[in-house]
N, C-alpha and C positions, 0 to 999 in steps of 0.2 A: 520286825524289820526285814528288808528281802536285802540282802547280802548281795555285795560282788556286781551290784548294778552302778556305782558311779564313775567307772571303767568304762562303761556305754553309751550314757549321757552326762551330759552339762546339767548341774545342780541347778544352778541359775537358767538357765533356759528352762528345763521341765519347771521352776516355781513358776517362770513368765508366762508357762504354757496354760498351770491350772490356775492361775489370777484369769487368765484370757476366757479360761472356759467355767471356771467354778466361782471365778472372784463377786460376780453380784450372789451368788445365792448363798455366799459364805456371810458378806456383809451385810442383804439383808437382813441374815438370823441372827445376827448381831446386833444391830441397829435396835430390831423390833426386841430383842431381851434388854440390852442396855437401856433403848428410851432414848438414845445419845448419840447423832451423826459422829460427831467429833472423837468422843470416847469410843465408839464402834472405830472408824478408821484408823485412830489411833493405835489400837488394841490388835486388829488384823497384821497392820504395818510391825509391831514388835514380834508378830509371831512368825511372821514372814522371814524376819532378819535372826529369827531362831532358825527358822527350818535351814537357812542356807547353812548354819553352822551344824546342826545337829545331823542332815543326811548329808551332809557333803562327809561327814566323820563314823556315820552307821548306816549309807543308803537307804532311799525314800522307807513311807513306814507301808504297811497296807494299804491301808485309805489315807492315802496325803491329803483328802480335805478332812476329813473326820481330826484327821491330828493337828493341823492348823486351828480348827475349829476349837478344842480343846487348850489350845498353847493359846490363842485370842483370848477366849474365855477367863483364862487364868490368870493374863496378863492385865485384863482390865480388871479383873478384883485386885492387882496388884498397884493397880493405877488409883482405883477409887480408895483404897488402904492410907494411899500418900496425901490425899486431893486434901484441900484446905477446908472441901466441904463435904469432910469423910461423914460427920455427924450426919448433918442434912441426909445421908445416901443410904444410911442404914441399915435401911428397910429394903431396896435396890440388891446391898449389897449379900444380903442374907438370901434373898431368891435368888441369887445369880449361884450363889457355893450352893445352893440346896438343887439348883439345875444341873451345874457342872457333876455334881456326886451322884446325882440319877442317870446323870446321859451315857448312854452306850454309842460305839457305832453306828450303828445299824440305828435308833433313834436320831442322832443326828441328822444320818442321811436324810432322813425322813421331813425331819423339821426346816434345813436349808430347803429343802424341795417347796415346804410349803409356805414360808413369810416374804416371798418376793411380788407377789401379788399383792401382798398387804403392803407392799412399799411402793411398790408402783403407784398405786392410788394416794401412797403418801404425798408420790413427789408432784403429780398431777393434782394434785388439789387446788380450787379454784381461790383461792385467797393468794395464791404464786402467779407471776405474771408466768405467760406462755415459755419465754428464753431462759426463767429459772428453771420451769418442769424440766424442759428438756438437758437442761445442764445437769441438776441435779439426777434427772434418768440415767443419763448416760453416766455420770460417776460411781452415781448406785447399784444401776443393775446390769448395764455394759461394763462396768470394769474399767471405764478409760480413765486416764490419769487426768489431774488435771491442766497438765501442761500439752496433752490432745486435745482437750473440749475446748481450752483458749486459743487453736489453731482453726478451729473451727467456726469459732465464734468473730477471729481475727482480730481479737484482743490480746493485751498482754496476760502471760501467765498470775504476775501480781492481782488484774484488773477480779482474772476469771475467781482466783479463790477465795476474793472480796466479796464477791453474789456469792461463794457459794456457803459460807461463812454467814452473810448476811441471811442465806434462807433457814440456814438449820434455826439461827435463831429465832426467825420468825414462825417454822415450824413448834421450836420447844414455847415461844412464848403465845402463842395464839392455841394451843394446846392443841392441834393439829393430829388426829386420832391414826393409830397406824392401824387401820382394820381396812377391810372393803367394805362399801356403803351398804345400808340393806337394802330391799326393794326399791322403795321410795328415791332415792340418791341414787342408784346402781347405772341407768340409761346415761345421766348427766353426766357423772363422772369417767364413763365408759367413754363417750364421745370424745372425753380431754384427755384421756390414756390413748386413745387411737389415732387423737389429732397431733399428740406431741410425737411418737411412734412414724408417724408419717413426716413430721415436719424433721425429721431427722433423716429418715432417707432422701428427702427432697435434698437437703442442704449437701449430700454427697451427690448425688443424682443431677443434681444442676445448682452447683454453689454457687453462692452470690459474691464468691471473694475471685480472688484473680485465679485460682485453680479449678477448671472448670467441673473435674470429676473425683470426689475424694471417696476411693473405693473403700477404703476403714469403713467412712460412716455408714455406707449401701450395709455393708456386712452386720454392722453391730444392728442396725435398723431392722434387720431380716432375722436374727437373730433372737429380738427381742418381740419380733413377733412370733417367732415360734415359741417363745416361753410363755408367750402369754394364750398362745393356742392349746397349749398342754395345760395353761392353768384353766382357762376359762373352755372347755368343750359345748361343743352343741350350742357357740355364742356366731351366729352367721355374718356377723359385722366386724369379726375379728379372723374368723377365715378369707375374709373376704380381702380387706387389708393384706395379709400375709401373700395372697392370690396375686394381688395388684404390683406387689414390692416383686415378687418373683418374677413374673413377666416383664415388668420395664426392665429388670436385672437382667433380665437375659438375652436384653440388645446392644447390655453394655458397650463390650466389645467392638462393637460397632458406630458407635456414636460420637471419636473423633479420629481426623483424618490423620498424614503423618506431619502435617505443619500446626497440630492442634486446633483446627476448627472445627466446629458441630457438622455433621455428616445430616442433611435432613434425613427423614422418614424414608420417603421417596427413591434417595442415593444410597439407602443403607445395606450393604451384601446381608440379604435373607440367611445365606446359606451357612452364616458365621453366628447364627443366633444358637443360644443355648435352649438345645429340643429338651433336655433332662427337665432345664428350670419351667419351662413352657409348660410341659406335661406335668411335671408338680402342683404350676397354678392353675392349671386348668378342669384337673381334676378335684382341688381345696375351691375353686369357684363351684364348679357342679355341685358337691356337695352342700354345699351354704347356700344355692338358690333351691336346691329340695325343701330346705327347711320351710320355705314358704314366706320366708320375711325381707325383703330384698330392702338394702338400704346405699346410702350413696358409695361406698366403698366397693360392694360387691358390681355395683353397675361401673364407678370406673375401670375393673377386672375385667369387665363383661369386654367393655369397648378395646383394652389393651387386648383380650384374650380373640377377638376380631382380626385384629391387625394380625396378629400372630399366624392367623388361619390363613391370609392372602399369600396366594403366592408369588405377589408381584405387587406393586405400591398401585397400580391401576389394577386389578383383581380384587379390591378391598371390597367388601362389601359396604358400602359410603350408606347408602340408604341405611341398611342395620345400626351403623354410626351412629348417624345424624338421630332415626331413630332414641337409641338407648340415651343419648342426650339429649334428646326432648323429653324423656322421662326423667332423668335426674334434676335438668332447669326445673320441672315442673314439684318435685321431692324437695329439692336444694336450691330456692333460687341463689341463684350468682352470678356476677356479670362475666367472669370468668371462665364458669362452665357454661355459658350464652356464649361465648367468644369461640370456644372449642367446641360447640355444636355449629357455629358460623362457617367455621371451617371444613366442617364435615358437611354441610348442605354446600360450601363450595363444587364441592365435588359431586356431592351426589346431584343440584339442581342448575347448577352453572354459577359461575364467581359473579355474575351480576345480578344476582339475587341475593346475593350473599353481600355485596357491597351495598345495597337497600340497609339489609339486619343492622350493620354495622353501626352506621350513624345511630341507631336507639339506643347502643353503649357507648357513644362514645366520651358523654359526659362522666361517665363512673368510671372508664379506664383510660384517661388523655394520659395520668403521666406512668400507665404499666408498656413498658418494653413489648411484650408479646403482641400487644393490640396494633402499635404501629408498625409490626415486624411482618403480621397478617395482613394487615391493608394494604401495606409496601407488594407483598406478593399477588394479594388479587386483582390490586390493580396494575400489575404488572400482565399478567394474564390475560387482563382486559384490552392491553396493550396502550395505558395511559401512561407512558412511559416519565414525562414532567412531574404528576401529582406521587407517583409511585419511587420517582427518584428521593424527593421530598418526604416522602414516608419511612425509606429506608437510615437517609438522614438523622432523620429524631428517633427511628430505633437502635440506631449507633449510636447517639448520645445518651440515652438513657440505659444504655448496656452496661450489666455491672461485673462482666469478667469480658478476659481475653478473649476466650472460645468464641463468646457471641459477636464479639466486634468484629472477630477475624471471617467468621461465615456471612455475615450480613454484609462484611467490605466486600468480599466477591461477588456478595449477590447483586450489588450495587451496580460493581466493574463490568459485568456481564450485563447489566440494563444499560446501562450510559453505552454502548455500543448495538444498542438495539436500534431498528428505526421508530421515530416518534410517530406516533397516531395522533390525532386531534381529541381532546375529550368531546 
């Protein structure tokens, strides 16, 4: 035990600190030795509300995870000892005391390090709709409680530990394998760890709820790309990912004004961008396109890592844009990344070319916000001020937070005071 340290810090804060930083890698090695979401977080939770009482009374031990890890351990043989279906566990129970009396330290360390990968492809497993993976990720290997992911989700706390309740089940009852896939499975299942990974920083990044930017999620999202950078090396679709998350990241700052609406592209002070985060993604891009395997991740990096290079929102290189997203429509089709290649031929070949493109989507995105938020703009440009007013309109109706309504209401204000052109 190190003596004479809880004079310096808060017991309770340093446990909140290594829940924040150690808490998925402690769970997963839990998880995957028990077999048991429920039992696993149970068992962590008892050992937690040991440690508060044990180092608040003899300061932290050496390794505060190695000892949590061990007090969990102990406390769920002491749970399955009581459980109604101690018989049934037996067998459970007998490898868990034959683990706990082998494990060292330094093994420990070893093993939390390495079952978080195997839990990740647990939670992403395709039998889980897409809002469970990420629920359950973020519980498992983010560490958020679940009264954060229901804030995220903008469900009630009750609702969120209903699904999450409901998946362990369906994980224990579909018998749902905690391993990584082999070859065969490995691609498939990689793309649904990458996809849930991103749909998690999107939802801080541009929430769909009335808070437009929730920097927690940006964090934990960036975070769990880098665990899974360190798990999976030499994989250039998960560099590339992490590339992507760091560079939008590092325009944060910049992305609303002081009445809280979105700051476009265009308005954003360059000079407030984070160069650290820039030069981290720009160099985890490089690396990943040596490898030689370029996939849709590393190209939306590519186009973020673009932007990044201008030194002025007209100094973009629009042609290289529009380019790299004629390469990804052509990899990925989407009407989506066809919208934001639209945009980028705005610029690079004039907005009335680009108001041609438009109509080919517009059957597949009449009721997405960004589509009518885009045409509101080009055809503002065009100086069709009636149809663009109209366009603006229904992307304020279809805006699902404050931020967007409040930017697109100015953009509007600023049109309806413009002079009208004839179409």
């Amino acid at each position: 035990m190190t003596s004479g340290t809880t004079e310096a810090i808060s017991i309770p804060d340093e446990i909140d600190r290594l829940v924040r930083l150690d808490g998925g890698r402690l769970l997963s090695c839990l998880i995957i030795n028990l077999r048991d979401f429920q039992l696993a977080e149970d068992s962590l939770q008892d050992a937690l509300e040991s440690a508060v009482m044990h180092w608040s009374r003899d300061g932290l031990p050496g390794s505060p995870s190695a000892w949590l890890m061990r007090t969990a351990r102990r406390k769920a043989i002491d749970r399955i000892r009581k459980a109604a279906s101690f018989r049934s566990k037996s067998a459970e129970l007998a490898a868990l005391i034959v683990l706990d009396n082998a494990a060292s330290q330094d093994d420990e360390t070893e093993a939390i390090a390495d079952e978080r990968l195997k839990l990740i492809f647990t939670c992403c497993h395709p039998a889980l709709d897409q809002k469970t993976s990420v629920a359950l990720t973020l519980r498992a290997i983010g560490g958020l409680k679940t009264e954060e992911i229901a804030r995220a989700f903008v469900v009630s706390p009750d609702s969120m530990a209903q699904r999450l309740v409901r998946a362990r089940h369906k994980i224990a009852k579909a018998g749902i394998p905690y391993e990584v896939p082999g070859p065969d499975g490995w691609s498939q299942r990689l793309d649904a760890v990458l996809a849930v990974i991103y749909l998690i920083f999107n939802e801080g990044y541009a929430a769909s709820s009335q808070q437009h930017l929730r920097t927690e999620l940006c964090v934990e999202a960036i975070r769990l790309g880098r665990v899974l950078t360190a798990l999976c090396p030499r994989e250039p679709e998960v560099e590339g990912l992490l590339a992507l998350m760091l560079l939008h990241q590092s325009r944060c700052a910049t992305r609303l004004d002081g009445l809280g609406a979105i700051v476009s592209l265009e308005d954003q002070d360059r000079g407030r961008w984070d160069r650290g985060l820039i030069a981290e993604g720009t160099t985890l891009l490089e690396r990943a396109l040596r490898r030689g395997r370029p996939g849709p991740y590393q190209l939306q990096a590519a186009i973020v890592a673009v932007h990044a290079e201008g030194a002025s929102f007209a100094e973009t290189d629009w042609h290289e844009v529009a380019l790299i997203y004629q390469t990804l429509v052509a990899m990925r089709p989407n009407p989506v990344f066809e919208l934001n290649h639209i945009v980028a031929l705005s610029y690079a070949q004039g907005p009335g070319v680009a108001l041609d493109r438009l109509a080919t989507i517009a059957a597949a995105l009449g009721a997405y916000q960004p589509y009518h938020a885009v045409r509101a703009d080009i055809l503002a440009r065009l100086g069709q001020v009636e149809p663009a007013r109209r366009a603006y309109q229904e992307a304020i109706r279809l805006s699902g937070n404050d931020a967007e309504r409040l930017f697109l209401t100015q953009r509007l204000g600023a049109l309806v005071g413009a002079r009208q052109t004839p179409a």
